[in-house]
MIVEXVO-135566 format. One record per residue (C-alpha): x, y, z. Coordinates in Angstrom, 2 decimals. Last residue first. Layout:
% residues N
       x       y       z
       X       Y       Z
...
END
This chain:
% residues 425
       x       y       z
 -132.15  289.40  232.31
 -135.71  289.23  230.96
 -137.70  286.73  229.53
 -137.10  284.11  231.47
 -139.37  284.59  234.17
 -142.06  285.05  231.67
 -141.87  281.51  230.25
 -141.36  281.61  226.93
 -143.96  281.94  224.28
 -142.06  283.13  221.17
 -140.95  279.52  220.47
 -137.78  278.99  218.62
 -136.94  279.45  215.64
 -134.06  277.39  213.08
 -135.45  274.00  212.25
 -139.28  275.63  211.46
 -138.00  278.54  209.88
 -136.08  276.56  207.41
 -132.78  278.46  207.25
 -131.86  278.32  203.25
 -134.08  281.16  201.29
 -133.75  284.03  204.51
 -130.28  283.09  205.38
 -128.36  282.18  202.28
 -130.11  285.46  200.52
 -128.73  287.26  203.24
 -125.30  285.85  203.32
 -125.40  286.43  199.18
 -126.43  290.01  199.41
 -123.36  290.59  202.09
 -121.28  289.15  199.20
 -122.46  291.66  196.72
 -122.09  294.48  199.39
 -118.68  293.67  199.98
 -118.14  293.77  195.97
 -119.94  297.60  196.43
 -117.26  298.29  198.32
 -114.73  297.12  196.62
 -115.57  298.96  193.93
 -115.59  301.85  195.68
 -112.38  302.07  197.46
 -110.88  304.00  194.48
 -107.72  303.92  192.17
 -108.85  300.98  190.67
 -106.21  298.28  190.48
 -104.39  299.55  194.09
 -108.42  299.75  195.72
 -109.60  296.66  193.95
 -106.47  295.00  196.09
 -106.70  296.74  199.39
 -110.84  296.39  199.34
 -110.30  292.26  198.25
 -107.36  292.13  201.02
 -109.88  293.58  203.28
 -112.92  291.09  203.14
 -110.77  288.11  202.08
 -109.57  287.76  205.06
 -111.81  288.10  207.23
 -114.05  286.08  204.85
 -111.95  283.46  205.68
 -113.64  283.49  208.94
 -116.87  281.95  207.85
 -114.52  278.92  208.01
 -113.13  279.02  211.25
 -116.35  280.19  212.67
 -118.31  277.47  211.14
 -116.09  274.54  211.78
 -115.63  276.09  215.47
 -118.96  275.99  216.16
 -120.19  273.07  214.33
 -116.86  271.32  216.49
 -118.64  272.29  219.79
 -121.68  272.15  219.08
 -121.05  267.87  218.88
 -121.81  267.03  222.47
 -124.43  269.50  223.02
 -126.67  268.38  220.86
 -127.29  270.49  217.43
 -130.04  272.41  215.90
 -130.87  274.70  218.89
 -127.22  275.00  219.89
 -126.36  276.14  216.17
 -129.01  279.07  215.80
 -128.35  281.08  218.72
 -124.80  282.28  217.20
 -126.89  283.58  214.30
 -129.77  285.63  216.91
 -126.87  287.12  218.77
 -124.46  288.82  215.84
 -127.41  289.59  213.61
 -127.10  292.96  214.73
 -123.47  293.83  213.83
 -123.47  293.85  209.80
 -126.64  296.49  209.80
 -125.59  298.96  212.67
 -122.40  299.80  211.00
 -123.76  299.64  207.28
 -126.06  302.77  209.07
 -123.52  304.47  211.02
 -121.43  304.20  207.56
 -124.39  305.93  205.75
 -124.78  308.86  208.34
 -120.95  309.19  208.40
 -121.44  309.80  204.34
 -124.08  311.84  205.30
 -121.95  314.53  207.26
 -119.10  314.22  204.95
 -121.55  315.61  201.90
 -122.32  312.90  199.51
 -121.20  311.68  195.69
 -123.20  308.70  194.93
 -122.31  305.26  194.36
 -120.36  304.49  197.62
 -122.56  305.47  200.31
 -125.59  304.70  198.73
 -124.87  300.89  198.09
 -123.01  300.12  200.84
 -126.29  301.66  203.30
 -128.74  299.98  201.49
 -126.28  296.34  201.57
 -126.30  297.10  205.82
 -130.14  297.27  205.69
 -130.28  293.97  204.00
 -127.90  292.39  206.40
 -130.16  294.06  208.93
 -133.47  291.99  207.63
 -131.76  288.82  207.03
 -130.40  287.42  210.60
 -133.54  288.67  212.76
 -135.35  287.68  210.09
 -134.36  283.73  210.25
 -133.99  283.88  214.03
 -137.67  284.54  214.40
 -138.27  283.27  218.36
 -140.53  286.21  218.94
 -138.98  287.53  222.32
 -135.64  286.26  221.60
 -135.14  287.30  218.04
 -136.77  291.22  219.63
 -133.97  290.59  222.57
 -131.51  289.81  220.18
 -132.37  292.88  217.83
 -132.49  295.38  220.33
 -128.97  294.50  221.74
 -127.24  294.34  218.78
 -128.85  297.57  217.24
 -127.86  299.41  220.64
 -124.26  298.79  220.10
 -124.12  299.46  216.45
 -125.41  302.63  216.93
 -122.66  303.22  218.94
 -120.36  301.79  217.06
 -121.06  304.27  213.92
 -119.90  306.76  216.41
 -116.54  304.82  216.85
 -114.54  306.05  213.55
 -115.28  309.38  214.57
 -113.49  309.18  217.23
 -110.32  307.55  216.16
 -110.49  309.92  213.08
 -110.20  312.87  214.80
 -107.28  311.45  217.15
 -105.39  310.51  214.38
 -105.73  314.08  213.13
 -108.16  314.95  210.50
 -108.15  314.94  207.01
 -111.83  314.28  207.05
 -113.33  312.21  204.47
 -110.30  310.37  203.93
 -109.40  309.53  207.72
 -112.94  308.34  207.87
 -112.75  306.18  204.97
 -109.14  304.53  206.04
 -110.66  304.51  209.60
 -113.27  302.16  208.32
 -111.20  299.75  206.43
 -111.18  297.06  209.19
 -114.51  297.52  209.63
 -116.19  297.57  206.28
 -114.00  294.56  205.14
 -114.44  293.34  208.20
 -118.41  292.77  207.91
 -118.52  292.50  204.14
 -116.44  289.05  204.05
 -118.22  287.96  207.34
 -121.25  287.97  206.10
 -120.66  286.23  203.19
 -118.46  283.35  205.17
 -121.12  283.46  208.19
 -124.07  282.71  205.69
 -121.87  279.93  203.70
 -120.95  278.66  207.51
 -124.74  278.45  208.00
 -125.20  276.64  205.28
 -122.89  273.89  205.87
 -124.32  273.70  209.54
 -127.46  273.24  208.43
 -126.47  270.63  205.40
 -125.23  268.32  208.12
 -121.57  267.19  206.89
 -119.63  268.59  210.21
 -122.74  266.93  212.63
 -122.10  263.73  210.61
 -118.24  263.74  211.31
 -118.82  265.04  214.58
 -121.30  262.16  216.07
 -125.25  262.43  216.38
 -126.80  264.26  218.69
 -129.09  266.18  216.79
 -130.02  262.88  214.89
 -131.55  261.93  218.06
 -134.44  264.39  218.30
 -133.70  267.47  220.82
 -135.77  267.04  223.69
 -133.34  265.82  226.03
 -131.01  268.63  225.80
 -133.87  271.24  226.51
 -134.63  269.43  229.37
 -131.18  269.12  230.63
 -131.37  272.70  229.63
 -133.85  273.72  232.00
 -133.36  271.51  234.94
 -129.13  272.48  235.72
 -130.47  276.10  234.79
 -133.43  276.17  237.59
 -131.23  274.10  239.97
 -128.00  276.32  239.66
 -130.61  279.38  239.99
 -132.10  278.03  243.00
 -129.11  277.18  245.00
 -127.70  280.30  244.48
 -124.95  281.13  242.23
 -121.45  282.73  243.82
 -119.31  279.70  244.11
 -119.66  278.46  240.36
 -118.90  275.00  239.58
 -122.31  273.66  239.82
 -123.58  276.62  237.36
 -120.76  275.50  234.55
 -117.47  276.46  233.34
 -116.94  279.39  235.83
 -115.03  282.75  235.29
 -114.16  284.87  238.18
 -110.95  284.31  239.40
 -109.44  282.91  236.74
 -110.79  285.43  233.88
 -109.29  288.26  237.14
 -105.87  287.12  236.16
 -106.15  286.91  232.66
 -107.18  290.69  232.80
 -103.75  291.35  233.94
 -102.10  289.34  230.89
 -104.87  290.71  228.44
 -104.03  294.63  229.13
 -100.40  294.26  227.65
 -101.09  293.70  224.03
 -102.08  297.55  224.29
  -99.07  298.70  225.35
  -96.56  296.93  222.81
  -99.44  298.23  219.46
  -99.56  301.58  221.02
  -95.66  301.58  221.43
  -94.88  300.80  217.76
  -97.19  303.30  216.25
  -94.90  305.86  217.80
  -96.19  307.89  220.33
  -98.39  311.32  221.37
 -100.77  311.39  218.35
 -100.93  307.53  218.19
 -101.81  307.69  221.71
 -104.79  309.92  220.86
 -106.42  307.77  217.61
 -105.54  304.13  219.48
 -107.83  305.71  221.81
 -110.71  306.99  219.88
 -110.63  303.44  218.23
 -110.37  301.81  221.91
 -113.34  302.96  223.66
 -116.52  302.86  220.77
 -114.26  300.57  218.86
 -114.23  297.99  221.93
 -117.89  298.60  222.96
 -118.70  297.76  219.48
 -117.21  294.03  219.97
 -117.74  293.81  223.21
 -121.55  293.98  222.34
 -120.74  290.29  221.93
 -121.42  289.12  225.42
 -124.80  291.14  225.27
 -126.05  289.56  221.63
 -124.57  286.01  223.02
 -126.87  286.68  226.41
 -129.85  288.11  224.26
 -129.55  285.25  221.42
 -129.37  282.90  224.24
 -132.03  283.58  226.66
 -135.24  281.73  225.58
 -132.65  278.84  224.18
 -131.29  278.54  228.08
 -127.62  280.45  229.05
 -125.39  279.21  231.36
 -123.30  276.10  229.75
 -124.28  277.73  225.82
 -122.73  280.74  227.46
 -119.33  278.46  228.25
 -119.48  276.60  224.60
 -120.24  280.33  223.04
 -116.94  281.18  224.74
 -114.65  278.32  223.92
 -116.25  278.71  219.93
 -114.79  282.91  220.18
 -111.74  282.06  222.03
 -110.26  279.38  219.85
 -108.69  281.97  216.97
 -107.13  283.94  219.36
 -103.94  282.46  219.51
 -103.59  281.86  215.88
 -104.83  285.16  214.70
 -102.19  286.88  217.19
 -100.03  284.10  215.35
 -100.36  285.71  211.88
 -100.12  289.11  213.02
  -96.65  288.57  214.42
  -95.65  287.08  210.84
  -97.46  289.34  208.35
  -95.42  292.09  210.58
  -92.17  290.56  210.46
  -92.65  289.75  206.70
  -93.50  293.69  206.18
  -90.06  294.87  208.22
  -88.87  295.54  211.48
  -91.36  294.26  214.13
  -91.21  295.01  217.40
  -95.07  296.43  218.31
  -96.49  293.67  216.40
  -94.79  291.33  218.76
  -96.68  292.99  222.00
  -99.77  291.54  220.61
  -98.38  288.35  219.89
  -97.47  288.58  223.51
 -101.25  289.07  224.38
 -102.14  286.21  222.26
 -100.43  283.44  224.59
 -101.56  284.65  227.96
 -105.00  284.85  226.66
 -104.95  281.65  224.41
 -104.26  279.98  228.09
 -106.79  281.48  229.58
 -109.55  281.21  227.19
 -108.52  276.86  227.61
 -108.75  276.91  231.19
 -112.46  278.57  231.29
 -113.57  276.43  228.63
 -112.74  273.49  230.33
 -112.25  269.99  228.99
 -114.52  268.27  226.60
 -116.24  271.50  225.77
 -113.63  274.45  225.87
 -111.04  270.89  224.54
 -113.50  270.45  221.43
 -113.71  274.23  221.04
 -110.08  274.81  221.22
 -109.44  272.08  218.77
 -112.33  273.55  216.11
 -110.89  277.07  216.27
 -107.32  276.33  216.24
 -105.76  276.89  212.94
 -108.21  278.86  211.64
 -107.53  282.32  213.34
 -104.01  281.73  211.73
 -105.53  282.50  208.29
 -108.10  285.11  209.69
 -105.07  287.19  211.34
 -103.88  287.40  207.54
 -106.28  289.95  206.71
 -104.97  293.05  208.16
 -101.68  292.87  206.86
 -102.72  291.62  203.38
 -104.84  294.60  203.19
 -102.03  296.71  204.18
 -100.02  295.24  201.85
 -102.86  295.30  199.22
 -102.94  298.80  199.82
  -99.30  299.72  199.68
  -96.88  299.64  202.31
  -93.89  301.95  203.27
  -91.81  301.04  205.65
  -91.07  303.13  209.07
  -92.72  306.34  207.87
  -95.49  303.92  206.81
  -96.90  303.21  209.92
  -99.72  305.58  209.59
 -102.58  304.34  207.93
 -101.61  300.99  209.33
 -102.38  301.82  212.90
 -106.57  302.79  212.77
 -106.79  299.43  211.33
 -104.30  297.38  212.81
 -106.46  298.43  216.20
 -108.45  295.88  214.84
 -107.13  292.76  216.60
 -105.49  293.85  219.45
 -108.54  295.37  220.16
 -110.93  292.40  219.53
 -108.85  290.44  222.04
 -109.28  293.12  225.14
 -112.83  293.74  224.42
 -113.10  289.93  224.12
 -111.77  289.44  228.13
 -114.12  292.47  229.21
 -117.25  290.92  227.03
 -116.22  287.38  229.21
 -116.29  289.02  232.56
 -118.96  291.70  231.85
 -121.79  288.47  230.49
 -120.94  285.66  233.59
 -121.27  287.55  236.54
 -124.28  289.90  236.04
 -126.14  287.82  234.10
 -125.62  284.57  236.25
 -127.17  286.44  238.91
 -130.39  286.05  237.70
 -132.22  284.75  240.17
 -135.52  282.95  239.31
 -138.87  284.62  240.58
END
């Protein structure tokens, strides 16, 4: 029986760190709604607001990953820790819109190379018969942080200014930097707390696994960066992404609309779709990793999430099943989280992941952008969120089709016959 510490050690550490980094960048969301007793902002403002994180989050994806890979992942999360928490703060001290554009431009900045670093430090620990379920597992800090922190953001919002819940909660990632240097490790040999025979077992396995991908796998950046694979699979992520934040990010707008509640209403009921969300993520990497179908693991809940749009916004629906519909959109744009970010380590070496990762996260990334600033915008011409919706729902249609028509299942899946001790963390 292999060990399996590396679960345990590796997976909270890093989902901790991300929690921290996907608060300070959503928490705009349940903020904005109520900021304007200071200035005033319309819906493309607000849009504009929450969108222009994704232009800085460009700047450094594909030189973090290089130096996460080339370097030290480990050192290079810490450094975009200490750097993004005081954008954090920033947001707290603006004084007017161009402040705010500003401080959330370089929060995108700073965290913009944590996401590739990370995948390059699970892609260090994690074999192809584990990796949609250890990605799936790290990235359930993305629910787990609107599960906690929406509900949050809802009560301290009701007992302080908007200013001081953006200052105190860019705090959190300077004392959590601390325990990242602690605890986190590059690779198995540089890790105290492994035992011999899990540093052997992972050292063998993906030497292997390196070795027997064919040699155009390992060619050099500039070909990896024109492969049609990775091309596609940054027109999947840029769909995708477009509907997933544009849904997110304008959640608590919904929510806040359907109930007239109090901040602290809304923060919680803007986190019950997350839980659902949590448990899709999960189920769905380990069902990718058990059957090796990364192609349907990617399509299937993108379809779901379209359903759920679809109904939501073109019919007229009690609260109750409105929250029903969101918990369902939820669940659908967050379970293909594991099984994509599977997908580029199988088709490419090791030495050039790096820069596919950060090429097709810094690009599929835009639709960050574009996600809310299109809702903000349709929403000031229109009158109504719903055409923007259902344009989200277009471009989620488009990721899907992407997937299922353009990922060959024979260069994306892996084998569904692993070997039993790997099965299971």
């Amino acid at each position: 029986m292999i060990p399996r510490k590396r679960w345990a050690y590796v997976i909270p550490v890093a989902v901790v760190m991300y929690m921290l980094a996907y608060l300070d960048r959503t928490n705009v969301a349940v903020i904005l709604p109520y900021i304007g007793d200071d200035f005033p902002l319309s819906g493309s403002a607000k849009g504009l607001a929450s969108g222009i994180f994704f232009v800085g989050y460009l700047v450094l994806q594909i030189p973090a990953a290089v130096l996460a890979a080339k370097w030290s992942a480990r050192k290079t999360v810490l450094l975009l820790m200490l750097a993004w928490a005081v954008a954090a703060v920033l947001c707290g001290l603006v004084r007017n819109e161009t402040q705010l554009y500003l401080a959330r431009l370089l929060l995108g900045l700073f965290e913009g190379g944590v996401w590739p670093a990370v995948l390059i430090l699970l892609a260090s620990w994690f074999p192809q018969a584990e990796r949609a379920r250890a990605n799936a597992l790290w990235m359930t800090c993305l629910p787990i942080s609107a599960i906690l922190m929406s509900p949050l953001s809802g009560f301290m919002l009701d007992h302080m200014s908007w200013r001081w819940v953006f200052v105190l909660q860019g705090l959190p990632p300077l004392v959590w930097a601390v325990v990242w240097w602690f605890a986190a490790a590059d690779r198995p040999a540089r890790a105290r707390w492994i035992s011999p025979a899990e540093r052997e077992y992972l050292e063998t396995t993906l030497k292997a696994e390196e070795d027997a991908k064919p040699a155009f796998a390992k060619r050099g950046y500039r070909q990896a960066l024109a492969d049609r694979r990775v091309l596609l699979l940054v027109g999947v992520y840029f769909f995708w992404i477009t509907g997933f934040y544009g849904f997110s990010l304008w959640l608590p707008s919904v929510v806040k609309t359907m109930t007239g509640g109090s901040a602290t209403a809304v923060g919680f009921l803007s986190a019950v779709p997350y839980v659902l969300a949590l448990a899709g993520m999960v189920a769905c990497a380990h069902w990718s990793d058990r059957t090796g179908n990364r192609r349907l693991a990617v399509t299937v809940p993108l379809l779901v999430a379209i359903a759920g749009l679809l109904l939501g916004n073109l019919g007229h629906w009690p609260a109750a099943v409105q929250l029903v519909l969101l918990c369902v959109v939820a669940t659908g744009v967050y379970m293909p989280y594991g099984p994509f970010w599977a997908i580029p380590s199988r088709i490419l070496g090791i030495e050039v992941v790096a820069v596919a990762m950060g090429l097709i996260n810094a690009l599929g990334n835009l639709g960050g952008f574009a996600g809310p600033y299109l809702v903000g915008w349709l929403t000031d011409v229109t009158g109504t969120a719903t055409t923007g919706f259902v344009v989200l729902a277009a471009f989620l249609a488009v990721a899907a089709g992407l997937a299922f028509f353009g990922l060959k299942p024979a260069t994306v899946e892996g084998s569904a016959h692993v070997p039993a001790a790997t099965r299971h963390p």
